[in-house]
C-alpha positions in Angstrom: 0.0 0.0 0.0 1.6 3.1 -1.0 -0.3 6.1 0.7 0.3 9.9 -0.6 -0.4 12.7 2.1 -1.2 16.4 1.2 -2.7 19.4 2.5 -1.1 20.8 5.2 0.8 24.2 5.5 0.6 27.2 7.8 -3.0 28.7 9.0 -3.7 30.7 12.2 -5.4 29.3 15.3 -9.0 29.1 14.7 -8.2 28.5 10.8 -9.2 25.4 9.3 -7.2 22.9 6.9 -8.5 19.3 5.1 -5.9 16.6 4.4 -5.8 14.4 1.9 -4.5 10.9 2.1 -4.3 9.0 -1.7 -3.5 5.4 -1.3 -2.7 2.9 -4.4 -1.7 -0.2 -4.3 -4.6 -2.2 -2.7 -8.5 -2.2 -2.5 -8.9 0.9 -0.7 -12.6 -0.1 0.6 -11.3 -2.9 2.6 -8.6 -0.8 4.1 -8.8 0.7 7.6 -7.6 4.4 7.7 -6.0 6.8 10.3 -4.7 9.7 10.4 -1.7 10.3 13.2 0.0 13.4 14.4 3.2 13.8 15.8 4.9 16.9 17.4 8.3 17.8 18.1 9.1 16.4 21.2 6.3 14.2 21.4 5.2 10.4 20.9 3.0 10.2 17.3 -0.8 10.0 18.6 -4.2 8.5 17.0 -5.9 11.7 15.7 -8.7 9.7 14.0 -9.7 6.5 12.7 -12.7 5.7 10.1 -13.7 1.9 9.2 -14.1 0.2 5.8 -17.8 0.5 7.1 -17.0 4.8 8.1 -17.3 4.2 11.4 -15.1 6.8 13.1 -13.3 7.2 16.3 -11.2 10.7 17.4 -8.9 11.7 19.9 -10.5 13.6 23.0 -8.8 16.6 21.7 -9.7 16.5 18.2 -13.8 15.5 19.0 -15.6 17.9 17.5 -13.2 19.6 16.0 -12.0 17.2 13.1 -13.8 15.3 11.2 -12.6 11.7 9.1 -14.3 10.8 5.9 -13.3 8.6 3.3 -14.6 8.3 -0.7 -14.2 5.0 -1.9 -14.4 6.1 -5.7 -11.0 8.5 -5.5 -9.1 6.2 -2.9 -9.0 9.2 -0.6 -9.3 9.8 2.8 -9.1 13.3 4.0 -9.2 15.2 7.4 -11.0 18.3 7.7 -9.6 19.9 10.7 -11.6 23.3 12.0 -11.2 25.7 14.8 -7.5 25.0 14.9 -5.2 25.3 17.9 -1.8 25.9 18.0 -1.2 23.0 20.2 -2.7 21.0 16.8 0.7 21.5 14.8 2.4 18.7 14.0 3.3 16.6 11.4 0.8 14.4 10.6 0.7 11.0 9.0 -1.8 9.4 7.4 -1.8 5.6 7.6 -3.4 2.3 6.2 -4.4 -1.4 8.1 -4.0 -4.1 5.8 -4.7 -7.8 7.7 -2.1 -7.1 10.5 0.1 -4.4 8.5 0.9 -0.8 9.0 1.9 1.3 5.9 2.4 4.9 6.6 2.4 7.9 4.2 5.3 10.2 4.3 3.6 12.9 6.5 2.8 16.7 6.0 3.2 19.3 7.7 0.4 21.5 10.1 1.7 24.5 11.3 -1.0 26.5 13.4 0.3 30.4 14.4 -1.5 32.1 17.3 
């Protein structure tokens, strides 16, 4: 599973972003998705998670914030993240659940000013 990250950059707290996740290489439908964060200093956290079925799960932190979807059709799952804080920068990762196996996209980049 190859997995292609995109849309992050620099946006001021209380600005809002959406991520994109591509992923080839697989049946995307049967794939679980998540989207991690990690930032400097700190351990790489769930941010959200979303089912081959879209159930979702979030971080406390994130919960009503964020919001997970996926489309099927484009092999895309994306991260609309609103009402940014500045403690929400990080780099963030999106990743795939094959069987038993992690693959992980290369990451971009949320940078959140106050």
């Amino acid at each position: 599973v190859q997995l292609q990250a995109s849309g992050g950059g620099l946006v001021q707290a209380g600005g809002s972003l959406r991520l994109s996740c591509a992923a080839s290489g697989s049946i995307f439908s049967t794939l679980f998705m998540a989207w991690y964060r990690q930032a400097p200093g700190k351990q790489r956290e769930l941010v959200a998670s979303i089912t081959t079925v879209a159930y979702t799960n979030y971080a406390e932190s994130v919960k009503g914030r964020f919001t997970i979807s996926r489309d099927n059709a484009k092999n895309t799952v994306y991260l609309q993240m609103n009402t940014l804080k500045t403690e929400d920068a990080a780099i963030y990762y999106c990743a795939a659940l094959r069987g038993s196996n992690w693959f992980w996209g290369q990451g971009t980049l949320v940078t959140v000013s106050s």
